[in-house]
C-alpha positions as a printed Julia matrix, in Angstrom:
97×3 Matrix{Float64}:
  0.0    0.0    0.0
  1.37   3.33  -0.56
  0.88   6.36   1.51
  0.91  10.21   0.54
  1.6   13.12   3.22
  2.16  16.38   2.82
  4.89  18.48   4.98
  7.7   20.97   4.81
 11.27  20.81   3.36
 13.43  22.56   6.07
 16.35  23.97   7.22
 18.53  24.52  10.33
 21.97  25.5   11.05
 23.33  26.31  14.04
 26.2   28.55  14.71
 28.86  25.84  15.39
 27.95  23.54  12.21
 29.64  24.77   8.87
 26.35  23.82   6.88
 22.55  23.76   7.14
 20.72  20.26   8.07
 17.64  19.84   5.8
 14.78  17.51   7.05
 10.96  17.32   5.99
  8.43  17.84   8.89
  4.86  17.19   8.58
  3.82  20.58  10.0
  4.57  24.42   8.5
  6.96  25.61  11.25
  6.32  28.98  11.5
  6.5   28.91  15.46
  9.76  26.81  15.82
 12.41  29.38  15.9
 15.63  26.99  14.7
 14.11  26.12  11.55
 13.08  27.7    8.1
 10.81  26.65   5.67
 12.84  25.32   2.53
  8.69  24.85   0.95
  5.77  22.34   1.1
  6.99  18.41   0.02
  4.66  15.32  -0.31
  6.45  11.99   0.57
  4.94   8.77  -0.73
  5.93   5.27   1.65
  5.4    1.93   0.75
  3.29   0.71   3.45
  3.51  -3.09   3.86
  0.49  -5.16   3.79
 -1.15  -5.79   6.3
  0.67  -3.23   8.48
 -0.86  -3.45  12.19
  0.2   -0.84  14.25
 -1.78  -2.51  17.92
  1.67  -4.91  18.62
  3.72  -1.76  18.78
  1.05   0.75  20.53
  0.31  -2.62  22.91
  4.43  -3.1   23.81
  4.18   0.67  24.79
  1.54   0.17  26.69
  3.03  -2.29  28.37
  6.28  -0.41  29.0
  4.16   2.42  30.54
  2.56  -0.06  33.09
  5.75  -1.68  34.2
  7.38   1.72  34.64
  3.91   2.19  36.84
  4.18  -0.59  38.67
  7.66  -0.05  39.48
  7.23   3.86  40.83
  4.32   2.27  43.23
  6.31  -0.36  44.33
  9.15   1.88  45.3
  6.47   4.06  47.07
  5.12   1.58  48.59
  8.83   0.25  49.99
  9.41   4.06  51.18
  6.24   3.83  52.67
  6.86   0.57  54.84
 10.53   2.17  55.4
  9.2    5.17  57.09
  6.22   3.09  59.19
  9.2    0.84  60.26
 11.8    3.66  61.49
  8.71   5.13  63.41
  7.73   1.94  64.71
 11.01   1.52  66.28
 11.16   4.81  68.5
 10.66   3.76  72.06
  7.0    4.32  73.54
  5.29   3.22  70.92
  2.51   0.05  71.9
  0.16  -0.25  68.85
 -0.58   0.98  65.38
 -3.92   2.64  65.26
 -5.34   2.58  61.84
């Protein structure tokens, strides 16, 4: 399958590089200051067949619930850390919840 998008031939060159960097965004950039607009482009892809795009969005997904899961349990151990230090000062006969 082939695909057809329209987008932006630009520029950028920064004051240490002895040429410009040319690159094709899919947006006009009038509001990013390190680039100028070179003028519009279409780009055609060959898109293979059958091209699913749920495996990768799904792995992602699944990379942004581990990361969750890892933030809570660290929480969670910080948590227990802090009830145990506390727990230890002298005086203290029960937890009330």
């Amino acid at each position: 399958m082939k695909v057809t998008v329209q987008g932006f031939i630009v520029a950028k060159q920064y004051d240490w590089e002895d040429a410009p960097t040319f690159s094709w965004l899919p947006f006009e950039p009038t509001f990013v200051k390190d680039y100028v607009n070179v003028g519009p482009h279409e780009i055609t892809f060959d898109i293979p067949d059958g091209f699913d795009m749920r495996p990768a969005r799904i792995a992602e997904l699944e990379r942004q619930k581990a990361d969750a899961k890892a933030k809570f349990a660290a929480e969670i151990n910080r948590i227990d850390d802090d009830t145990q230090k506390l727990l230890a000062l002298p005086g203290i006969k029960e937890v009330q919840s």
